[in-house]
N, C-alpha and C positions, 0 to 999 in steps of 0.2 A: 578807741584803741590808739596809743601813739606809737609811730614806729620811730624808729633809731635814726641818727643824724649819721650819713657815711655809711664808707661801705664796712661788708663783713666780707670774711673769706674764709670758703673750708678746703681743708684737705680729704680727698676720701682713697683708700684704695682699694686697689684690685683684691678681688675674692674668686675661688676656686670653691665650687658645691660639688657635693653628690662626695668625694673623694673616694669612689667606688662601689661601694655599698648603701654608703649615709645616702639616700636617695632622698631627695627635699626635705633634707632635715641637719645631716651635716655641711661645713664648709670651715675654709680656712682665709684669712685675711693675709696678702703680699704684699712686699716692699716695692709695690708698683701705684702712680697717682695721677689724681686727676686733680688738679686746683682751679677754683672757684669763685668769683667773687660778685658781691651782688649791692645792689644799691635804689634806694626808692628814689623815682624821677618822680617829674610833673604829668606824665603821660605817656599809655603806650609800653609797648617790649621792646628791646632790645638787646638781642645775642652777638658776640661775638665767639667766636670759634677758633683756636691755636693747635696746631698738632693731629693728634689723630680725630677724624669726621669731617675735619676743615672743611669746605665747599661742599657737604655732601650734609649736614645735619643741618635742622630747620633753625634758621636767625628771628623768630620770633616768637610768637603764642605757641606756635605745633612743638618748639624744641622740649625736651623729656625735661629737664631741668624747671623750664618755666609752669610746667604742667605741674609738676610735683611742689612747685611753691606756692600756686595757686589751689590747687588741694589742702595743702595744709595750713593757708589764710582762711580759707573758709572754716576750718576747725579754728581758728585762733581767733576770728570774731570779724573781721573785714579784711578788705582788698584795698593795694596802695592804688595810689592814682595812677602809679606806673613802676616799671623796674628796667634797670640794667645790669647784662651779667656780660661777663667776662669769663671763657671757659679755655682753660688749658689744659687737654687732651692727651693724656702717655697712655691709659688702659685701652687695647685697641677693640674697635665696634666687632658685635658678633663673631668674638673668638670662644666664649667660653669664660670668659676672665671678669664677670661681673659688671660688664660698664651700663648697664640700665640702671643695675641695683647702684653701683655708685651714684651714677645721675639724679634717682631718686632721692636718696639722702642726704646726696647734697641736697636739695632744692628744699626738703623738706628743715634740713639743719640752720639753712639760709633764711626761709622765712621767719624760724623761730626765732632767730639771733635778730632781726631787725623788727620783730616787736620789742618795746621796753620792758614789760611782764612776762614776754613769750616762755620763756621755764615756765612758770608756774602756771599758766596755759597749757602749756601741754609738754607731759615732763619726758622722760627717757623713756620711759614703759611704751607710752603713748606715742613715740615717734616710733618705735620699732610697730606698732601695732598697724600706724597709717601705713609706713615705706613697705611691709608687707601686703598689705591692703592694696597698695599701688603697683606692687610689681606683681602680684597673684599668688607668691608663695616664699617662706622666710628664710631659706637656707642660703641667700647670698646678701642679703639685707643687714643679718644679723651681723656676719662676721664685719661687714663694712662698717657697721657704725659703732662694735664693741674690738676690734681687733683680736687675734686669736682664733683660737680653735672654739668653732660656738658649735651647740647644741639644738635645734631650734624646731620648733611643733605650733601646730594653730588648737587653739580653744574655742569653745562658743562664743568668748568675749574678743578673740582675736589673736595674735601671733606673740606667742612669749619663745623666750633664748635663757639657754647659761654658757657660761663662757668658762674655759679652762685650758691652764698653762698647757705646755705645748713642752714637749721631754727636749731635752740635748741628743742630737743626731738626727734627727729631720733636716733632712737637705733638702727644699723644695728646685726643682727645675722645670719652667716652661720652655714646652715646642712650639711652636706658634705658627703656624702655617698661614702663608699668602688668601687661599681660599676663606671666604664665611658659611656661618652656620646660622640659620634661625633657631632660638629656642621650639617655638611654635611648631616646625617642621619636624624636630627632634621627639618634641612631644606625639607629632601624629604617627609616631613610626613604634607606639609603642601600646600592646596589644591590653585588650579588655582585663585579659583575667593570666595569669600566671603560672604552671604545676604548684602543688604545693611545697613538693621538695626543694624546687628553687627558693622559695620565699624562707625555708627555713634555715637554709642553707645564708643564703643574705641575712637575714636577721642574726644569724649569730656571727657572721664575721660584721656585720655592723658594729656589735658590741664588743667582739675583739678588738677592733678600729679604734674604738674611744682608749682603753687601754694600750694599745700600740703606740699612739700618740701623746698621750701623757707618759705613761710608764716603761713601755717595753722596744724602741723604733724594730728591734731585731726582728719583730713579728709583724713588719707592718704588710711583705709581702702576701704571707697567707692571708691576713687581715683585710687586705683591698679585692681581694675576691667578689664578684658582683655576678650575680643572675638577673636581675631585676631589669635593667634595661640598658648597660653597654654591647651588651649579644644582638639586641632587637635593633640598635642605631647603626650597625656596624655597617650593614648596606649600602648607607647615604654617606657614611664618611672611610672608606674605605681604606683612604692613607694613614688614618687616625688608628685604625684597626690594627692595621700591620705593624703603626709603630711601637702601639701599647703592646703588641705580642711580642715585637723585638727588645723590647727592654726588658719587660715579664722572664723571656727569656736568657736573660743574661743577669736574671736574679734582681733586679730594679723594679721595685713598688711603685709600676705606672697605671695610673686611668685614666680615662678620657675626662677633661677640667668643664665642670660644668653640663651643659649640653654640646662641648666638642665646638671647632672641630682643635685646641689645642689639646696637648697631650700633660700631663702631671705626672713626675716622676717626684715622690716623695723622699726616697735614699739615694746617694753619692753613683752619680751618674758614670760608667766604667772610662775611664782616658782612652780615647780614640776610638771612640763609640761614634759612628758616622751616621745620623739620622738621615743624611740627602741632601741636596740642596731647596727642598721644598721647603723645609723647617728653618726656623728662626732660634737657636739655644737661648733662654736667658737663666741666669741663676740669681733667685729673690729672696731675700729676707724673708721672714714672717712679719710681718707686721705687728705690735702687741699692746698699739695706741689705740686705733679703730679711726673714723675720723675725728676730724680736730677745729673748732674753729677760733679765729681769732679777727681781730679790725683790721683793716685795709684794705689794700688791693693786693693784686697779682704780684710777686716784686719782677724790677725789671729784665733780669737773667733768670728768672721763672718762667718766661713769656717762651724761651728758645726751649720746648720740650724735648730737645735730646741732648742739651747740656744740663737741662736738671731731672730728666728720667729715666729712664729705664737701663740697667748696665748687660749687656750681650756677654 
C-alpha cells in the first residue's frame, strides 16, 4: 500500500438527527465545522487540538479522529508508521450537533485520501457503511459526509442513505446550552417497548417530515411531532423541555437536536423571542456539500475558530 506524500485536510459539519420524529434515521447537515488535517509521520500519534475540546480531548491513540483512521486503515489494507493531525474544533462536544459523527468521518475521509488507491479501496458506499459502523447508528453520519437532508436505515450488509434537496424556507436555529448531554445516557432514559398509538402516530409525521422539508416548510410544525422518545428524555434535560414547548408554542417547528441537550428550531424564529441567558442563539445554513476534502493544512486564519466559525 503506498500512502500520499503531505498532508490532507477535510472539512466536516455539524449535523442535527432525530429532527423529531425521524428517530435514527433522519438528519440534517449545518453550516457549522470542524477542520482537519492529517499527515503520515515516521512514528507514533500526534493530536493537536484548536477551539472547542482544546485541553479536554485525548492528543493521541484514544482521540476519536485517530480511532476512526485506524479503523478504516485496516479496511484499506495497512497502517502508516505514524500520523499527525491537526484538529480545528467549532461543532461543540456533547451538545447534540453531531461532533462524534463528524470526528468519525473525518478520520475515516482522512485515511482514505492518504492512501494512493484509497477510492477505489474503499468507495463512498463503504465509508458511510464503516462511519456508521463506528459511530453505532447512521442518522448523523450520513448527513455529514453527503450534506443535506439524508434519509438513512441499516441493512444486513450495513448502513445505506439518500439524500434530498431541502425546500426554501427552512430556517434552521440552534440553542445551544452551557450544560452537556451523553448520547449513551439519552439512550438509557428510553423505555423497552412504546403504546402502539404513539408509534403510529410518529411514523406518519415521520413521513410528513420528509415532505415538509422538501416540499411544504408550512407543515413542518405539525410534521415534527414526536412520541417516540423526546417525552421519555425530557426529565434529564429539563431546560431543553421547556424551551422546545416555548417555541412549539409560539408556533416555531422546534425539537430537541440530536440526543439534546441543544434545541432545533427549523422556521423563522419570532423577534424578541428571549430564550434566557442559558442558551447560546446561532442561526446556520444548511450545509448542501457534506464533507470535503482537499491537500494541505489548516490555513492560517483557519486555526482562530471564532474568526472562521460559527456566526451568533
Amino acid at each position: 500500500m503506498t500512502f500520499s506524500s503531505g498532508p490532507v485536510r477535510v472539512r466536516v459539519p455539524a449535523t442535527s438527527a432525530n429532527l423529531g420524529p425521524g428517530f435514527d434515521a433522519l438528519g440534517l447537515a449545518l453550516g457549522l465545522y470542524d477542520d482537519v488535517a492529517a499527515e503520515v509521520t515516521p512514528g507514533g500519534v500526534r493530536v493537536t487540538v484548536t477551539g472547542e475540546g482544546a485541553g479536554e480531548l485525548p492528543e493521541g491513540e484514544r482521540h476519536l479522529v485517530a480511532t476512526a483512521m485506524r479503523a478504516a486503515f485496516d479496511v484499506l489494507g495497512g497502517q502508516p508508521p505514524g500520523l499527525a493531525l491537526e484538529c480545528v474544533n467549532r461543532i461543540p462536544q456533547a451538545r447534540g450537533l453531531g461532533s462524534s459523527s463528524a470526528a468519525i468521518v473525518a478520520g475515516v475521509l482522512l485515511a482514505r485520501a492518504l492512501v494512493a488507491d484509497g477510492a477505489e479501496r474503499l468507495d463512498d458506499d463503504a465509508v458511510l457503511r464503516l462511519a456508521a459502523e463506528i459511530e453505532g447508528h447512521p442518522d448523523n453520519v450520513a448527513p455529514c459526509l453527503r450534506g443535506g437532508f439524508t434519509i438513512a436505515w441499516t441493512e444486513p450488509s450495513g448502513a445505506r442513505a439518500v439524500s434530498l434537496a431541502v425546500a426554501d424556507g427552512v430556517r434552521p436555529t440552534v440553542f445551544v446550552p452551557a450544560e452537556r448531554g451523553l448520547t449513551a445516557t439519552a439512550r438509557a432514559a428510553l423505555p423497552v417497548t412504546v403504546p402502539h398509538a404513539d408509534a403510529a402516530l410518529t411514523a406518519g409525521r415521520a413521513a410528513l417530515l420528509v415532505h415538509a422539508l422538501t416540499v411544504a416548510p408550512g407543515l413542518l410544525l405539525p410534521a415534527t411531532v414526536d412520541r417516540l422518545h423526546q417525552d421519555y428524555r425530557a426529565g434529564g434535560m429539563p431546560g431543553t423541555a421547556a424551551l422546545v414547548s416555548a417555541l412549539r408554542a409560539t408556533g416555531v417547528a422546534a425539537v430537541v437536536s440530536g440526543a439534546g441537550p441543544t434545541v432545533l428550531a427549523l422556521t423563522e424564529v419570532p423577534e424578541g423571542f428571549d430564550p434566557g441567558t442559558d442558551w447560546q442563539l446561532w442561526q446556520l445554513p444548511i450545509d448542501v456539500s457534506g464533507a470535503r476534502v482537499t491537500r494541505g493544512r489548516v490555513g492560517h486564519a483557519e486555526r482562530d475558530p471564532v474568526a472562521a466559525g460559527r456566526k451568533s
